[in-house]
Z-matrix of the N, CA and C atoms (Angstrom, degrees):
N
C 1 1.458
C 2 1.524 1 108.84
N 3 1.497 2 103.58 1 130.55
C 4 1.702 3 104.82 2 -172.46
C 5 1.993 4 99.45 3 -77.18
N 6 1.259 5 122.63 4 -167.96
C 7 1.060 6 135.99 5 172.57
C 8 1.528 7 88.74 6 -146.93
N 9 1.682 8 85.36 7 148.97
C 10 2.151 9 103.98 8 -167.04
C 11 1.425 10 67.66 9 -111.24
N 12 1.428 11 79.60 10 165.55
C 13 1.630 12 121.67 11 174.21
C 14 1.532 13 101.28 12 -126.41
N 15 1.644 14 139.09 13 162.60
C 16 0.955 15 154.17 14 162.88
C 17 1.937 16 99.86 15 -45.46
N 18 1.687 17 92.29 16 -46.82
C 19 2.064 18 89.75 17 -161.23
C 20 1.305 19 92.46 18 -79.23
N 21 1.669 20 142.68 19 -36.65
C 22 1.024 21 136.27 20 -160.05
C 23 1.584 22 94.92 21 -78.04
N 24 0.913 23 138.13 22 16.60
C 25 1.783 24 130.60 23 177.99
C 26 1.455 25 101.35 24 -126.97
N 27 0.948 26 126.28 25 -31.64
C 28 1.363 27 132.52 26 147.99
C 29 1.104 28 126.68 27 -33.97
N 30 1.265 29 123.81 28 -75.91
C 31 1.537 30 147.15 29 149.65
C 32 1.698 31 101.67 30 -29.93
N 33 0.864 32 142.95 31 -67.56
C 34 1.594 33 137.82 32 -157.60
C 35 1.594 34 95.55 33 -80.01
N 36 1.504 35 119.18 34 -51.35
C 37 1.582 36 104.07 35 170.02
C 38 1.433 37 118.71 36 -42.53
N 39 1.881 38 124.76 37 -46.47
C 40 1.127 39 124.97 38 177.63
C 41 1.248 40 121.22 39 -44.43
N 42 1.220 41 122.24 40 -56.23
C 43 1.637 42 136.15 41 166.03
C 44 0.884 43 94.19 42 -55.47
N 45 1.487 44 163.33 43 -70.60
C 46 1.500 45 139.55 44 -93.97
C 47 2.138 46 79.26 45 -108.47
N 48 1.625 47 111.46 46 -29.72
C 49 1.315 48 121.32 47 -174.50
C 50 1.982 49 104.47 48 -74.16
N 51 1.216 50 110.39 49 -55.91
C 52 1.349 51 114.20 50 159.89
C 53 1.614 52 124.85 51 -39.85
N 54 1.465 53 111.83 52 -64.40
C 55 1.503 54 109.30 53 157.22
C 56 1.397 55 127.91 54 -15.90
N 57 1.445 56 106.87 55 -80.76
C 58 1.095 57 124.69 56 169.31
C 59 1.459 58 125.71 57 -24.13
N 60 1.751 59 112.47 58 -69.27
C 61 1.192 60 115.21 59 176.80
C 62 1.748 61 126.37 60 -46.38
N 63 1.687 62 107.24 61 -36.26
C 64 1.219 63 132.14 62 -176.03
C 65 1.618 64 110.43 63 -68.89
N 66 1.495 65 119.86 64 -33.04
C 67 0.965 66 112.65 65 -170.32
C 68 1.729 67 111.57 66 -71.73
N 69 1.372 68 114.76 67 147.45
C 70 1.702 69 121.48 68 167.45
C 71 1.469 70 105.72 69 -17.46
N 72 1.289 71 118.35 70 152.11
C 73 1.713 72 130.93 71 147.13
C 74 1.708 73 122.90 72 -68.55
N 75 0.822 74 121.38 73 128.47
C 76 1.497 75 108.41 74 178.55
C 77 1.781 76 111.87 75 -64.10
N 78 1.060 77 124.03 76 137.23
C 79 1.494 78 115.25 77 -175.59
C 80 1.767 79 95.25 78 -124.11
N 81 1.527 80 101.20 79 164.08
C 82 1.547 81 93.47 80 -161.16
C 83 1.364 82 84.78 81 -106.81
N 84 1.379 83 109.79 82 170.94
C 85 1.381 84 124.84 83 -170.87
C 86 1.262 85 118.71 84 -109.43
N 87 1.846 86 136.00 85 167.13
C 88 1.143 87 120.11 86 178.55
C 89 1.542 88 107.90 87 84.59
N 90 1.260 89 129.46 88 -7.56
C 91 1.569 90 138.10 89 162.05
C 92 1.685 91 109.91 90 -111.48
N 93 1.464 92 93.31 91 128.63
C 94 1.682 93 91.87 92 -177.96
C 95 1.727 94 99.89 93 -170.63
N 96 1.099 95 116.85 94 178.81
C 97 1.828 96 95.27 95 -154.74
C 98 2.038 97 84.53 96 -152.36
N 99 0.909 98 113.74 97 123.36
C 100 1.159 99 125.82 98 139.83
C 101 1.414 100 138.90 99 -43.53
N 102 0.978 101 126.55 100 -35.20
C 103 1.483 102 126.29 101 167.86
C 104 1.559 103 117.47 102 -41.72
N 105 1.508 104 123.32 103 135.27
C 106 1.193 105 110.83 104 163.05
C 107 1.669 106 134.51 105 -55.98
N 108 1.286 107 138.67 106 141.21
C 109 1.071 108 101.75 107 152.71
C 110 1.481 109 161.43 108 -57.75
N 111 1.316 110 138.61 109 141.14
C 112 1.612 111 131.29 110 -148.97
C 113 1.477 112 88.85 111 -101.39
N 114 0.993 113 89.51 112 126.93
C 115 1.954 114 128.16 113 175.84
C 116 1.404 115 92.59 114 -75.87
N 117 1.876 116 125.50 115 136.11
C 118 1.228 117 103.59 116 147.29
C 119 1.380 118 87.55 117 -132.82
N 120 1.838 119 94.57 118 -174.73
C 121 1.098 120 123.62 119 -167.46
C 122 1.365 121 110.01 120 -112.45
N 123 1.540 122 109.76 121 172.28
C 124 1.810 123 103.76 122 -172.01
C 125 1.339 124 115.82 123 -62.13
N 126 1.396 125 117.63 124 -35.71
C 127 0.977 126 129.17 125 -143.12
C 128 2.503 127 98.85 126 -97.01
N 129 1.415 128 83.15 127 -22.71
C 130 1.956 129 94.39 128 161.48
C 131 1.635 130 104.26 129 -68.09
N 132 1.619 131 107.82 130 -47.58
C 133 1.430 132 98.56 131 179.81
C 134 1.101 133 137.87 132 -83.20
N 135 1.529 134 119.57 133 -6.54
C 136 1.347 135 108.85 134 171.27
C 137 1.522 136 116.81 135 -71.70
N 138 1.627 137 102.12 136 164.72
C 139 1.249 138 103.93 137 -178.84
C 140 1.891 139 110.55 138 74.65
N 141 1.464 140 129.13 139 -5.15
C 142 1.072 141 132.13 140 167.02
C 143 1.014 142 124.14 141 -92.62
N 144 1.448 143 125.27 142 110.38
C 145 1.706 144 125.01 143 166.59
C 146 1.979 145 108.40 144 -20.17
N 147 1.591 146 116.28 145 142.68
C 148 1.403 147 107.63 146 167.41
C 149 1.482 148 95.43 147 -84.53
N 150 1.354 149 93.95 148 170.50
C 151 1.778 150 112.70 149 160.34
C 152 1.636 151 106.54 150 -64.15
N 153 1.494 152 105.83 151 130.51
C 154 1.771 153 94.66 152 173.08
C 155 1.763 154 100.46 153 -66.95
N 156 1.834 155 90.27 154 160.94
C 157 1.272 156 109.97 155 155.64
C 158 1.843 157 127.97 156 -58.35
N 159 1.201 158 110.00 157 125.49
C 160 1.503 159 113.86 158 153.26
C 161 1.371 160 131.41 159 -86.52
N 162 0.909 161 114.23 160 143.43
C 163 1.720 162 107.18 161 178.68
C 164 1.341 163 91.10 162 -85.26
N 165 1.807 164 118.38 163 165.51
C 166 1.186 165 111.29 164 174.83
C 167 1.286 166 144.01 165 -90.98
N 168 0.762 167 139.14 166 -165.25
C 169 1.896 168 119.67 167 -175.44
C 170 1.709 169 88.20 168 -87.40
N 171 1.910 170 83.45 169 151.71
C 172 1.199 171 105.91 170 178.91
C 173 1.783 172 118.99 171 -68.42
N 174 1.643 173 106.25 172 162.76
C 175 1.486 174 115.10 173 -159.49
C 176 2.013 175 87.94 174 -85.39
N 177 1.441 176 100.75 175 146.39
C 178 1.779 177 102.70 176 172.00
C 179 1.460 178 124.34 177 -33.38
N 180 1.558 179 108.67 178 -50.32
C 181 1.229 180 133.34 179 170.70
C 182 1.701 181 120.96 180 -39.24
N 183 1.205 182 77.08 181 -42.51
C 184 1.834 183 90.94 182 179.47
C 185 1.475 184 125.16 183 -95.46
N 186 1.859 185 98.36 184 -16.05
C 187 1.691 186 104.86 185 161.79
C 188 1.389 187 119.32 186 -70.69
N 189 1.208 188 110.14 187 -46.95
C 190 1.727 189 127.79 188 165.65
C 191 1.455 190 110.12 189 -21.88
N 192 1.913 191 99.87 190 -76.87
C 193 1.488 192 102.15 191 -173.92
C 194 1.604 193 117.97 192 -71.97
N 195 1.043 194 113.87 193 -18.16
C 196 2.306 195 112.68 194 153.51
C 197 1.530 196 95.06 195 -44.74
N 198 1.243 197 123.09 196 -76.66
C 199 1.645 198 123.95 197 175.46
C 200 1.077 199 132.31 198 -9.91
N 201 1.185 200 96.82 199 -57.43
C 202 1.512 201 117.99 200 -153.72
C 203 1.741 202 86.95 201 -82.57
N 204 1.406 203 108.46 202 -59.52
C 205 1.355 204 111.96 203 177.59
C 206 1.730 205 129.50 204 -34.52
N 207 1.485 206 102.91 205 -55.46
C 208 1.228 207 100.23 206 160.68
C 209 1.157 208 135.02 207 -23.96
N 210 1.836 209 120.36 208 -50.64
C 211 0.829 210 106.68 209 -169.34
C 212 1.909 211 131.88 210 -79.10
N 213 1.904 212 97.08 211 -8.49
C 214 0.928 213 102.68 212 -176.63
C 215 1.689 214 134.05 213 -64.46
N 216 2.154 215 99.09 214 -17.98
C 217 1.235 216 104.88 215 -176.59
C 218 1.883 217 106.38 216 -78.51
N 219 1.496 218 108.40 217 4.26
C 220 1.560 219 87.42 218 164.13
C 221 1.503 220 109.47 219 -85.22
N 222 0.864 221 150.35 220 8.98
C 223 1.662 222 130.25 221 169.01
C 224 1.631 223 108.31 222 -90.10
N 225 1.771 224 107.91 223 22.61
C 226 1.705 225 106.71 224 -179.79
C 227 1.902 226 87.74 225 -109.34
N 228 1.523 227 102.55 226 167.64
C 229 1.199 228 103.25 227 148.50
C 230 1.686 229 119.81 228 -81.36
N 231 1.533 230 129.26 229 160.78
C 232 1.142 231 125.14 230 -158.98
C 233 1.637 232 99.87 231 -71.25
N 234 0.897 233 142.93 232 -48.36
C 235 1.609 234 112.37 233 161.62
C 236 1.251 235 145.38 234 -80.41
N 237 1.539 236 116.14 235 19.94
C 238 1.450 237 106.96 236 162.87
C 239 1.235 238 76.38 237 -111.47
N 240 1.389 239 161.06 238 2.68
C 241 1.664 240 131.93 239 144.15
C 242 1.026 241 107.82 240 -60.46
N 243 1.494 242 131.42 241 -45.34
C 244 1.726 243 115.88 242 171.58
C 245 1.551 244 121.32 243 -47.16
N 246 1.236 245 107.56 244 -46.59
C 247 1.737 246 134.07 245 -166.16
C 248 1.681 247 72.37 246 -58.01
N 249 1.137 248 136.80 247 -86.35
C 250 1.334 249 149.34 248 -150.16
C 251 1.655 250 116.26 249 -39.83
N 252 1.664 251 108.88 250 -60.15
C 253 1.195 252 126.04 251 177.21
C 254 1.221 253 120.38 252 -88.97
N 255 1.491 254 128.21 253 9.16
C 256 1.216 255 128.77 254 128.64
C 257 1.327 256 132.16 255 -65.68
N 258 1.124 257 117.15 256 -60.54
C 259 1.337 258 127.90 257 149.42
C 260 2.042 259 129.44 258 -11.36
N 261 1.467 260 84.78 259 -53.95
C 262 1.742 261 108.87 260 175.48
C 263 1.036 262 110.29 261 -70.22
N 264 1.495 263 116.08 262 -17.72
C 265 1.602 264 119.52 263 -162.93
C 266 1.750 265 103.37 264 -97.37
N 267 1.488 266 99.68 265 -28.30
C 268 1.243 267 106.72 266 178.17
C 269 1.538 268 135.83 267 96.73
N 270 1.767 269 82.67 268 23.42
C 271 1.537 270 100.66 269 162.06
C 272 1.315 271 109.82 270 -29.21
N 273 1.284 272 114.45 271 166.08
C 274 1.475 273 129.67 272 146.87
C 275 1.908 274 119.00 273 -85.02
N 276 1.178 275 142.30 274 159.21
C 277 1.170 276 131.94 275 -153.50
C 278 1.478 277 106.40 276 -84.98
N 279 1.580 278 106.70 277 -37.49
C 280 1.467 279 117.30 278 162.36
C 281 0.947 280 137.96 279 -45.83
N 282 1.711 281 117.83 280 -48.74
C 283 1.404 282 122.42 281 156.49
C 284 1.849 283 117.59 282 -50.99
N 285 1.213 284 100.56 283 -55.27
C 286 1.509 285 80.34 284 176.86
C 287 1.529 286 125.43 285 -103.02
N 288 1.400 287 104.45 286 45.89
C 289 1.584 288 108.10 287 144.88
C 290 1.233 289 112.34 288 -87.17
N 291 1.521 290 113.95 289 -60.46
C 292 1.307 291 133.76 290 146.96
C 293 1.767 292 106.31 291 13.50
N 294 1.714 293 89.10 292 -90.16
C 295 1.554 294 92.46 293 -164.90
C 296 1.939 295 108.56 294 -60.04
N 297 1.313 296 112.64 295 -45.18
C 298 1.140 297 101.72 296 -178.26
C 299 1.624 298 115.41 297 -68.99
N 300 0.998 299 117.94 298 -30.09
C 301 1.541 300 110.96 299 -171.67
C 302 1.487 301 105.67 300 93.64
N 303 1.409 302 137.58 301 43.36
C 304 1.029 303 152.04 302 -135.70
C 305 1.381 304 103.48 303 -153.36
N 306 1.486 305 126.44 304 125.56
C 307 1.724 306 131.26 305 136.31
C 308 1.044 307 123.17 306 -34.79
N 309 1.376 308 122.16 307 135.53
C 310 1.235 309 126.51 308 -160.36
C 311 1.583 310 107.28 309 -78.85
N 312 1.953 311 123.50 310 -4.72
C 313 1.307 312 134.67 311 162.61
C 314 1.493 313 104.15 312 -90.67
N 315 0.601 314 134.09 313 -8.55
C 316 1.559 315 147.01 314 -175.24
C 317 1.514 316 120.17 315 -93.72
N 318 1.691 317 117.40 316 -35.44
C 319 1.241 318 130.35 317 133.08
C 320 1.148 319 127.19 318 -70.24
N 321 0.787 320 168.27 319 7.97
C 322 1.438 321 166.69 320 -35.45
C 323 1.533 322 100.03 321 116.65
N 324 1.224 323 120.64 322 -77.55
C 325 1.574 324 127.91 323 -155.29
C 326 1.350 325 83.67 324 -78.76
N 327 1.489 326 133.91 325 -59.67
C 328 1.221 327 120.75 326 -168.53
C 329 1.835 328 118.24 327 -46.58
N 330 1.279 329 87.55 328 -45.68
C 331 1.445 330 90.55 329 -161.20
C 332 1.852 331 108.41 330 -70.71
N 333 1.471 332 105.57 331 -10.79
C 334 1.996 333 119.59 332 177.91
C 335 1.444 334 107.82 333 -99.50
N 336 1.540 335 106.27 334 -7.23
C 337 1.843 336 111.35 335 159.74
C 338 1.680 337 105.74 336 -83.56
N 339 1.185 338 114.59 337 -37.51
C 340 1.700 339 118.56 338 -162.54
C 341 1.978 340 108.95 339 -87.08
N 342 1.461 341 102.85 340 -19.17
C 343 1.478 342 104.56 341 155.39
C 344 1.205 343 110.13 342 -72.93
N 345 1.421 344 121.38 343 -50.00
C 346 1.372 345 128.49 344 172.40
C 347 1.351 346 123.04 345 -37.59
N 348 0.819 347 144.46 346 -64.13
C 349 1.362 348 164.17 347 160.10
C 350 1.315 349 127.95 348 -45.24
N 351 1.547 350 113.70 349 -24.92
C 352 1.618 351 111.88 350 154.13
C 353 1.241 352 105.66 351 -98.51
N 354 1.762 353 129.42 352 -8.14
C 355 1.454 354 108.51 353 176.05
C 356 1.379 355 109.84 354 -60.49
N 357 1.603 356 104.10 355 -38.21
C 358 1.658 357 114.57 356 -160.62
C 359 1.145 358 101.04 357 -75.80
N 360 1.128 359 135.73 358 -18.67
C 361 1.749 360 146.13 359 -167.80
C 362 1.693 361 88.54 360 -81.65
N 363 1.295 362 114.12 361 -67.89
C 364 1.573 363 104.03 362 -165.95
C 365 1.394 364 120.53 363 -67.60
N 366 1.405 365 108.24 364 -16.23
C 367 1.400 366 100.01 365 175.34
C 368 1.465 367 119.17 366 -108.89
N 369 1.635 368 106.50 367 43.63
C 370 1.195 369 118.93 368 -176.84
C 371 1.323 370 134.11 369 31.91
N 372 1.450 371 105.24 370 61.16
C 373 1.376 372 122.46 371 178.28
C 374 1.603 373 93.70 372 -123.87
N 375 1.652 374 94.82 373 173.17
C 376 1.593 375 92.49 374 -174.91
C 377 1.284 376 97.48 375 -111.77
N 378 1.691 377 117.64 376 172.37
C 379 1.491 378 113.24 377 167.48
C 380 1.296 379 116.14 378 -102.52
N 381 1.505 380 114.16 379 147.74
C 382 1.627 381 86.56 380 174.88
C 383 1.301 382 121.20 381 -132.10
N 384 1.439 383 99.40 382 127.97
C 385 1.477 384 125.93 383 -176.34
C 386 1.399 385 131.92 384 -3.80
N 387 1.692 386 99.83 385 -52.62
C 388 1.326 387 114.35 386 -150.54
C 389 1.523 388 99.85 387 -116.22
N 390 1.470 389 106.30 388 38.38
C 391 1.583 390 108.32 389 -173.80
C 392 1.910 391 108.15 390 -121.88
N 393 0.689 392 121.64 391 -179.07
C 394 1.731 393 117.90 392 -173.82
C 395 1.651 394 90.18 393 -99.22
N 396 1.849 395 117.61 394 162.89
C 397 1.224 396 116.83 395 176.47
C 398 1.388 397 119.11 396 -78.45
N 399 1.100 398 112.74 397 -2.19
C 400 1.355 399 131.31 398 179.09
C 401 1.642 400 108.95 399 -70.86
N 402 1.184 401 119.74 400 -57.75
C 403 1.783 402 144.99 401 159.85
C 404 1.266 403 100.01 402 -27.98
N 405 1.475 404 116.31 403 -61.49
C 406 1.099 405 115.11 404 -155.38
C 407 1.782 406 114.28 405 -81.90
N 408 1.173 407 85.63 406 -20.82
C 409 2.069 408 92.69 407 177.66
C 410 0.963 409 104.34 408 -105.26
N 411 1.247 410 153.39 409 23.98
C 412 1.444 411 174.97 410 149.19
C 413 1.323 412 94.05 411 -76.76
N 414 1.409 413 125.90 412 -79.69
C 415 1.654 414 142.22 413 -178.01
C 416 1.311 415 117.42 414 -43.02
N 417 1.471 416 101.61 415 -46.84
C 418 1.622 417 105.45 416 -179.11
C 419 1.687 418 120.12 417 -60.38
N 420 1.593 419 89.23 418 -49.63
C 421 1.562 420 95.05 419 -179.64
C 422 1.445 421 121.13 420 -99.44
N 423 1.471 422 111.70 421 22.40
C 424 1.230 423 117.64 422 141.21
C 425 1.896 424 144.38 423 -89.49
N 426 1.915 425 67.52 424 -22.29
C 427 1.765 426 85.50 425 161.39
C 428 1.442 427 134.30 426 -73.28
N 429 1.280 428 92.45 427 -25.73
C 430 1.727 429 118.58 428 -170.02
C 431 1.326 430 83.42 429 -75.70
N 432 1.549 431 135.50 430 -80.13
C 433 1.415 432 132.23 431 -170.30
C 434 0.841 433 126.56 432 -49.49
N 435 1.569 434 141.68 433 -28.37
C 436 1.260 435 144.41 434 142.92
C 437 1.598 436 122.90 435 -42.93
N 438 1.181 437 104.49 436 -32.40
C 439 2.133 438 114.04 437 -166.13
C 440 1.916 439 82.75 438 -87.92
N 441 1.008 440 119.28 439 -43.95
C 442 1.463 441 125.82 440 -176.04
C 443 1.611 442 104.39 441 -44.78
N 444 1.118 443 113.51 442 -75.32
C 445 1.510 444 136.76 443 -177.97
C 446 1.570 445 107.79 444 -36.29
């Protein structure tokens, strides 16, 4: 059994948010077009913006752990899982004060309680309730440094 760290849950949300973006669009079905496709020539394309680059779809391995990830934002309440997976996505800090209506320390602590709280979740510890969020991200990443050692 591994032991999480605060950064190592961090890190897998990042990917699990990256994933995501990378994966296909869903396209609907039952639409499809007859027309051939139009051939062009050099001289149609100059002067035309290219198509941007895509990166390519993600490896199985790495769809899995998006999965797996998911499930970790249920041990948040539903807005510091938002606070969280915005964050992963790679808001800027502004934007989501913004959206929450939130100090930019206020996002911040929340969002270093809600790493907190699935570290302690996965490494089968409990959280406890009746402690300040401060306690609790204190605990986490004291645990991590200790399991390290």
């Amino acid at each position: 059994m591994t032991t999480w760290s605060p950064e190592e849950v961090e890190e897998r949300l990042t990917e699990a948010a990256d994933v995501l973006k990378r994966l296909p669009t869903e396209r609907v079905q039952g639409y499809f077009n007859l027309w051939p496709e139009v051939v062009h020539d050099f001289a149609d394309l100059v002067g035309q913006t290219p198509e941007p680059m895509r990166r390519p779809p993600p490896p199985p391995a790495a769809i899995s752990r998006m999965e797996e990830t998911f499930g970790w934002v249920k041990f948040l309440a539903p807005e510091d899982a938002r606070l969280v997976w915005t964050r992963a996505e790679g808001t800027p800090w502004k934007a989501i004060c913004w959206r929450f209506g939130i100090a930019r320390a206020t996002a911040d602590r929340r969002w270093r309680y809600g790493l907190a709280v699935i570290c302690l979740r996965l490494n089968g510890r409990t959280v406890p309730m009746k402690r300040s969020q401060d306690f609790v991200i204190e605990r986490a990443s004291r645990q991590s440094r200790t399991n390290a050692q």
